[in-house]
C-alpha positions as CSV (number, residue, x, y, z in Angstrom):
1,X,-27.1,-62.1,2.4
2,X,-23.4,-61.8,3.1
3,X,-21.5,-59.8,0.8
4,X,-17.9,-60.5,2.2
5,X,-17.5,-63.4,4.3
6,X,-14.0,-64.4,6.2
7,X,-13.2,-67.2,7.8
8,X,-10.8,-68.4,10.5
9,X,-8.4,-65.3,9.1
10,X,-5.1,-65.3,11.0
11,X,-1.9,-63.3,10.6
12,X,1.2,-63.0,12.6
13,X,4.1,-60.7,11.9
14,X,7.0,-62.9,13.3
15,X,6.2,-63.9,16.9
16,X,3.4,-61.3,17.1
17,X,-0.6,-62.7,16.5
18,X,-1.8,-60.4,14.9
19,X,-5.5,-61.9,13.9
20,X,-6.6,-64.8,15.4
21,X,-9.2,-67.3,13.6
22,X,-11.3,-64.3,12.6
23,X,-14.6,-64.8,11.1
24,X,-16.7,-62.3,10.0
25,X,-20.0,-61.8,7.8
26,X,-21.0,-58.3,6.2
27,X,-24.5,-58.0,4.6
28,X,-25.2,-56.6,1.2
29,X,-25.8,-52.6,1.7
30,X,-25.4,-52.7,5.3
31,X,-22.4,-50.5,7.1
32,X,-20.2,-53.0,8.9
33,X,-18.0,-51.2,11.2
34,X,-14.6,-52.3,13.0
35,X,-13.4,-50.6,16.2
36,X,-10.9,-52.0,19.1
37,X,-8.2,-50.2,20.2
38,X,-5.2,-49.4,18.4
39,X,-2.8,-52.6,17.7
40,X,-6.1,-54.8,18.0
41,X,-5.6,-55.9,14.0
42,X,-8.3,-53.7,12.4
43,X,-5.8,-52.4,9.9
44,X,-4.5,-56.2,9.1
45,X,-7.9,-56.8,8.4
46,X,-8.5,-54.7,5.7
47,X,-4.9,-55.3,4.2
48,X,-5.9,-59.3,4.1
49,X,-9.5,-58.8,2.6
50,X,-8.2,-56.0,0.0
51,X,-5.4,-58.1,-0.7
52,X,-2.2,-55.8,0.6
53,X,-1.4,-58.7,3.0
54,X,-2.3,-62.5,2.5
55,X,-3.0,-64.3,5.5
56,X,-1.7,-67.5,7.2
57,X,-4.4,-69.4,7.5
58,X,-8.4,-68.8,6.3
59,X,-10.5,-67.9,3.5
60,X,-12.0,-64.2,2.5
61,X,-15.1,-64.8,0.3
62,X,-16.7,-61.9,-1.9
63,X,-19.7,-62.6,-3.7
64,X,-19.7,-66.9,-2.3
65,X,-16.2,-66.8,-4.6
66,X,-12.6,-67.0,-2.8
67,X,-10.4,-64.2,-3.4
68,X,-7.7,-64.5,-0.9
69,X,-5.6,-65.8,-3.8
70,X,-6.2,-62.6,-6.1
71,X,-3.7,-59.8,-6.3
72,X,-5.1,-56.5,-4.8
73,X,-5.3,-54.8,-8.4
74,X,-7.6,-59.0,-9.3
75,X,-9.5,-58.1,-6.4
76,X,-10.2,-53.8,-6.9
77,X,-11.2,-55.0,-10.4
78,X,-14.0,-57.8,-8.9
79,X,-15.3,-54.7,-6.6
80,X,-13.7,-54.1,-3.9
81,X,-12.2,-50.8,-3.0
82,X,-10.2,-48.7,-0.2
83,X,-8.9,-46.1,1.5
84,X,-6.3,-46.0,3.8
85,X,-5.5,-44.5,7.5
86,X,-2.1,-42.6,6.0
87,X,-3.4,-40.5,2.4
88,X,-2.2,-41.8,-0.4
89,X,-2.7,-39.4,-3.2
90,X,-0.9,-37.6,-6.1
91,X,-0.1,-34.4,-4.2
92,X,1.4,-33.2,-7.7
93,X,-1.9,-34.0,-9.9
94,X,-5.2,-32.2,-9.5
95,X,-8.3,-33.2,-7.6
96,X,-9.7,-34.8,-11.0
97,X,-7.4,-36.6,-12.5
98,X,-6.6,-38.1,-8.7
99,X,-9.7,-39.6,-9.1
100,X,-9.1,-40.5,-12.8
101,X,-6.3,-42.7,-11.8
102,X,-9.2,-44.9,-9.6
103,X,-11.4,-44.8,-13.4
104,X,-8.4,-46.7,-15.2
105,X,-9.3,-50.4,-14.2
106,X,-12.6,-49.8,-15.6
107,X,-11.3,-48.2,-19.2
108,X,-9.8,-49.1,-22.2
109,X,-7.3,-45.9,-22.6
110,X,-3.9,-46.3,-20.9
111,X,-3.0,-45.1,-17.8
112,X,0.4,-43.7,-19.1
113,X,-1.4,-41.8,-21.1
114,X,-3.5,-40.2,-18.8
115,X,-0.6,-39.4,-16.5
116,X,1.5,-37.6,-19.5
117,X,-1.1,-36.4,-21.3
118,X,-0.2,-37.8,-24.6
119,X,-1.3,-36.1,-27.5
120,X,-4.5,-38.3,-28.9
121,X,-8.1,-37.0,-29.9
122,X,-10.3,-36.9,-27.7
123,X,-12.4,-40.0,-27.3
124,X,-16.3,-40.7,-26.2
125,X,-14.5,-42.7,-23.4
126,X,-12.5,-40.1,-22.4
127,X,-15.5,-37.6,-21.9
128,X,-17.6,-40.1,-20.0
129,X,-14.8,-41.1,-17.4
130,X,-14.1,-37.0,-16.9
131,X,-17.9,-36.3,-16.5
132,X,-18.3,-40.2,-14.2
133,X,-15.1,-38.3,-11.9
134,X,-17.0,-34.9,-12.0
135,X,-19.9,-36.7,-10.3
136,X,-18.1,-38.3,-7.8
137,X,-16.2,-34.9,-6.9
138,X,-20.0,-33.9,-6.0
139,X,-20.8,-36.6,-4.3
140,X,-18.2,-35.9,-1.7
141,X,-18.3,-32.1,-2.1
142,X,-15.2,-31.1,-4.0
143,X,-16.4,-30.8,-7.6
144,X,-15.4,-26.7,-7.6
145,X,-12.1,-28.1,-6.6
146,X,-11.0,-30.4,-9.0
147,X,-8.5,-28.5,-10.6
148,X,-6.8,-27.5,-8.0
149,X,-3.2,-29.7,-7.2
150,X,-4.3,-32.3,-4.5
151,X,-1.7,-31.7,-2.0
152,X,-3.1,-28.2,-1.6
153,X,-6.1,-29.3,-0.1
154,X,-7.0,-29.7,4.0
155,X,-6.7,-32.8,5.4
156,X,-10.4,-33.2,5.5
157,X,-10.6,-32.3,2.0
158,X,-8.1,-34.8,1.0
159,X,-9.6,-38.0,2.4
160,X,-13.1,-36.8,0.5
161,X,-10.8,-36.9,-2.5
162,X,-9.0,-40.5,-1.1
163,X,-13.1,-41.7,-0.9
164,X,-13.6,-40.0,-4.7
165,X,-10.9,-42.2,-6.6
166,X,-12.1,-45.4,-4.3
167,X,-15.4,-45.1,-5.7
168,X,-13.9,-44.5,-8.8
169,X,-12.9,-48.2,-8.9
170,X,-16.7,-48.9,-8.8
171,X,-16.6,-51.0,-6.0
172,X,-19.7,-53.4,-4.4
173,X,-17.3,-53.2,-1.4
174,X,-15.6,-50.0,-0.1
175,X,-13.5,-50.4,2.9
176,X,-12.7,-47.2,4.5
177,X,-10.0,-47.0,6.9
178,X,-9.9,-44.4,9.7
179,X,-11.9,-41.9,7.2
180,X,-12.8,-39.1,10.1
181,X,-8.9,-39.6,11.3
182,X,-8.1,-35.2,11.8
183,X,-11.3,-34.0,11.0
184,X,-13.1,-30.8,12.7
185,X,-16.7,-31.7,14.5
186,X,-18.2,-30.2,11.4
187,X,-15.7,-32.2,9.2
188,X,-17.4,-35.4,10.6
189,X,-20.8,-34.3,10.6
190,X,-20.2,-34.5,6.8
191,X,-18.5,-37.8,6.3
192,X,-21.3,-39.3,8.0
193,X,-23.8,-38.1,5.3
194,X,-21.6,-39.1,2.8
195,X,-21.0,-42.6,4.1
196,X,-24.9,-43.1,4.1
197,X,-25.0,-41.4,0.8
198,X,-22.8,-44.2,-0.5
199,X,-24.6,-46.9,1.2
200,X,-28.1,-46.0,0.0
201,X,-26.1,-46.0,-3.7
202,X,-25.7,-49.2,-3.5
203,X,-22.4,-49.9,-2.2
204,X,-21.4,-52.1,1.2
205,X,-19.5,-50.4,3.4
206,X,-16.5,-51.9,6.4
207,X,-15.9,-49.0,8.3
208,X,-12.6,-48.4,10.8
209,X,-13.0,-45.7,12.8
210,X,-12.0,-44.9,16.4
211,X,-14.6,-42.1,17.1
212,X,-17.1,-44.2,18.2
213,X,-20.1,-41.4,18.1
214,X,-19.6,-41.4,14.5
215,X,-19.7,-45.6,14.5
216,X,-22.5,-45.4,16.2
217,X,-24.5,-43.4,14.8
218,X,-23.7,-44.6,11.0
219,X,-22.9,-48.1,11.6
220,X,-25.9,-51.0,11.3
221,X,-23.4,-53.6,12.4
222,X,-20.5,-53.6,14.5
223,X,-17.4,-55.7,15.3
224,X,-15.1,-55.4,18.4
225,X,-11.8,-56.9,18.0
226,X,-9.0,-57.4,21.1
227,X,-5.3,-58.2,21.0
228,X,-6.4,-59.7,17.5
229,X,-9.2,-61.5,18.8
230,X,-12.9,-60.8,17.8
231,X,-14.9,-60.2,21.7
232,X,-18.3,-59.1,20.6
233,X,-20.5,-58.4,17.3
234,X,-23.9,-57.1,17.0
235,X,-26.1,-53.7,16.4
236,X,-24.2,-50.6,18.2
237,X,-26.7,-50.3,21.1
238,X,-25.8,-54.3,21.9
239,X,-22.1,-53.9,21.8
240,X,-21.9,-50.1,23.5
241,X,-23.1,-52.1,26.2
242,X,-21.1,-55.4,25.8
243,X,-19.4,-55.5,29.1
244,X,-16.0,-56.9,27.3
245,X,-16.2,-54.1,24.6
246,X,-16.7,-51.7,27.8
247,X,-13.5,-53.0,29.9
248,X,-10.9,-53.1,26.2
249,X,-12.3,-50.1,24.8
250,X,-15.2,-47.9,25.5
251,X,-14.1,-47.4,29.3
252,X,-16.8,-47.2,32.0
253,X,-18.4,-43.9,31.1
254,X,-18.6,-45.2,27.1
């Protein structure tokens, strides 16, 4: 069963095509991945189905309903969730209350006072949010961490905490954008485990990644897009040897 479906998505920036009549079908707990070569629209893609962008002309479907009309905070709220190619965290706040930020749209207490740490007692809610981000912070490995100011971290720490307050959001759908971008080998090794982690918890998974050895070897779906065009979809081993996929991107040895 598809989980997200878009249909006949196009953008353009100006002149520029970006995406052209793109349709696209991810199954329920499956990891959908995205590759083509830089420019190709990948990015766009994920700005129109998490709502950053709207498109010019198609639908985006999650759960059979249309939500290409939502606002992105309408459509984090209905389940889906990101991260994005450039970090976008709180260098200022800690590791934990980073990922407390993603915990608001599913609380009662305010965001403000989170942030400024208003003088209130301390409620049930409260407790369960801290202990819910604790978990998380395990989940990806930073849980002795998450006191320490976010900007401190490596790089490769900081997208595991950009993944944390994502799934914070309690998303059916996580879209993660470029997530090994800067990683060491042995960096990588562990964001693989923790992308199947999070798919056998549940959640769906688009992946954008341009190491392909990591697509590959995560990935139970993948789509090849072109000069905004998509040129092949299938299981890795069908597209790895998709002659179109091998002249855009792979190159003859891939």
């Amino acid at each position: 069963m598809a989980l997200l479906e878009v249909r006949g998505l196009s953008k353009s920036f100006g002149g520029l095509r970006v995406l052209s009549s793109i349709d696209l079908a991810v199954e329920e707990g499956s990891v959908h991945a995205v590759i083509g070569p830089n420019g190709s629209g990948k990015t766009t893609l994920l700005n129109c189905v998490s709502g950053i962008l709207a498109p010019d002309r198609g639908e985006v479907r999650f759960r059979g309903e249309r939500i290409d009309h939502l606002r992105p905070f309408r459509r984090a709220m209905l389940g889906v969730g990101r991260t994005f190619q450039n970090i976008r965290l709180f260098s200022g706040m800690t590791v934990l209350e980073n990922v407390l930020v993603g915990e608001h749209c599913r609380t009662g207490a305010g965001l403000l006072r989170a942030w400024f740490r208003l003088p209130f007692r301390p409620l049930a809610e409260e407790v369960e949010v801290r202990r819910r981000g604790m978990d998380l912070l395990d989940l990806v490995g930073l849980s002795d961490r998450a006191e320490e100011p976010a900007g401190s971290l490596p790089l490769g720490d900081q997208r595991r905490v950009e993944v944390a307050r994502a799934l914070a959001t309690g998303p059916g759908l996580l879209l993660l954008d470029e997530p090994a971008a800067g990683m060491t080998p042995t960096e990588k090794m562990d964001i693989i485990k923790l992308i199947r982690d999070i798919a056998a918890g549940g959640c769906t998974v688009i992946l954008v990644e341009h190491d392909i050895g990591l697509v590959m070897d995560v990935s139970r779906a993948v789509s090849v897009l072109n000069f905004g065009e998509k040129i092949a979809e299938g299981s890795p081993a069908e597209v790895r040897s998709a002659p179109r996929v091998i002249e855009a991107y792979l190159g003859e040895e891939g």
